[in-house]
C-alpha positions as CSV (number, residue, x, y, z in Angstrom):
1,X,-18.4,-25.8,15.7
2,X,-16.7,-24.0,12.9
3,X,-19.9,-23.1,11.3
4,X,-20.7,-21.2,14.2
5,X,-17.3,-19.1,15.2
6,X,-17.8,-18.4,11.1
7,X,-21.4,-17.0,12.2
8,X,-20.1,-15.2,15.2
9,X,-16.8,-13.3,13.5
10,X,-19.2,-12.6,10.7
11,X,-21.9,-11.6,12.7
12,X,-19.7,-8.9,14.5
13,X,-19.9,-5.1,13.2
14,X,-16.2,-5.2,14.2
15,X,-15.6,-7.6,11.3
16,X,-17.0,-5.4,8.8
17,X,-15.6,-2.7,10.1
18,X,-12.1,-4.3,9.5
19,X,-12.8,-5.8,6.1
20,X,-14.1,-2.3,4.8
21,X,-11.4,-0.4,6.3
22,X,-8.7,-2.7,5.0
23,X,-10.2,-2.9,1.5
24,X,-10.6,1.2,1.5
25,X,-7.3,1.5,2.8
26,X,-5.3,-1.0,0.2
27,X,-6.9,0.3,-2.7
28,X,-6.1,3.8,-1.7
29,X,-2.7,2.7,-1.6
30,X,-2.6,0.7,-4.5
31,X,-4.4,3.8,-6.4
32,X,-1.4,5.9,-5.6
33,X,1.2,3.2,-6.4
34,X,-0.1,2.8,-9.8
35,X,0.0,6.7,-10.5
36,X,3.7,7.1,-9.2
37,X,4.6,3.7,-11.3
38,X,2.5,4.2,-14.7
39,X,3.6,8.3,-14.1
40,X,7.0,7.2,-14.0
41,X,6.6,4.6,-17.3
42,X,4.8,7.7,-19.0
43,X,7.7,10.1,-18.3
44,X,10.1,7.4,-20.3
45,X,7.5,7.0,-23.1
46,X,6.7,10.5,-23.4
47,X,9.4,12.7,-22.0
48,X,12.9,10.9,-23.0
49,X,14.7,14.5,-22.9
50,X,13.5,15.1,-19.6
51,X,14.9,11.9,-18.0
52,X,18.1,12.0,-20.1
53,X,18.9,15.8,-19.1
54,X,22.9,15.4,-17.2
55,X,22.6,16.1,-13.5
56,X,26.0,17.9,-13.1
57,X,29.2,17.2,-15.4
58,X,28.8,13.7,-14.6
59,X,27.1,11.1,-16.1
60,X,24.0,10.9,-14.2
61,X,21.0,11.7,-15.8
62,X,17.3,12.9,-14.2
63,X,16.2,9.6,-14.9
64,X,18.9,7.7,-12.5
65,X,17.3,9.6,-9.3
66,X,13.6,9.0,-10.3
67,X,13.7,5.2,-10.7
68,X,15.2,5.1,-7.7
69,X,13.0,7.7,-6.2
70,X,9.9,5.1,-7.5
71,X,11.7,2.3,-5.7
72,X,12.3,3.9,-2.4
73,X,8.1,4.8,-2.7
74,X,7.5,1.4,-3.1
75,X,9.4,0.7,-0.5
76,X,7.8,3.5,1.6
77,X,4.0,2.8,0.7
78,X,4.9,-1.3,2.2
79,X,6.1,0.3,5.4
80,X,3.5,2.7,5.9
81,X,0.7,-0.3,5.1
82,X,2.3,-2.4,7.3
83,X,2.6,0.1,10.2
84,X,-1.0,0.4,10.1
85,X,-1.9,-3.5,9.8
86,X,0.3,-4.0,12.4
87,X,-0.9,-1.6,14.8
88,X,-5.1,-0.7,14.1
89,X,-5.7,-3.8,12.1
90,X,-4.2,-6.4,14.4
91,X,-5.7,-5.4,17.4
92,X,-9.2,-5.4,15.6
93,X,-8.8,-8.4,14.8
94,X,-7.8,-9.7,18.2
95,X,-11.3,-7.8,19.3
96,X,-12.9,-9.7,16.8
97,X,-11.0,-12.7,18.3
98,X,-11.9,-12.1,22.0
99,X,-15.4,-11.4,21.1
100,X,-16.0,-14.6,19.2
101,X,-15.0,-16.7,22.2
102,X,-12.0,-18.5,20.4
């Protein structure tokens, strides 16, 4: 019986549509990611005076603001993944569902 709801979801062009679009999609994502996060890493290997300028007469330097700037991406990037696999990707996969007869 399982053999044949595998054959079925597999079977369906929805499926594939969802596993391509998925894939795309977090790669694109983790593309991006990786370019704000190694960027960032680069900047402190490469650029020390840049990240250790003052901001102000205080004690905060550039550096503070753009770690936390990388966090609050991260943090950003989740949400806007999740938005999306909660909404498009979900009900695909309730199609997919329907369709198979489960």
């Amino acid at each position: 019986m399982e053999d044949d709801l595998v054959k079925k979801i597999t079977a369906n062009p929805k499926y594939h549509k969802l596993v391509g679009t998925r894939t795309s999609y977090g790669w694109m994502l983790t593309l991006i990611m990786l370019i704000v996060y190694y960027g960032y890493i680069a900047l402190i290997a490469f650029d020390k005076e840049f990240l250790s300028a003052r901001l102000g007469a205080g004690v905060m330097t550039v550096g503070i603001p753009v770690g936390l700037g990388v966090i609050f991406f991260t943090i950003i990037i989740t949400g806007i993944y999740v938005r999306r696999a909660n909404s498009e990707f979900d009900a695909l996969t309730q199609e997919i569902v329907k369709e198979s007869g489960k």
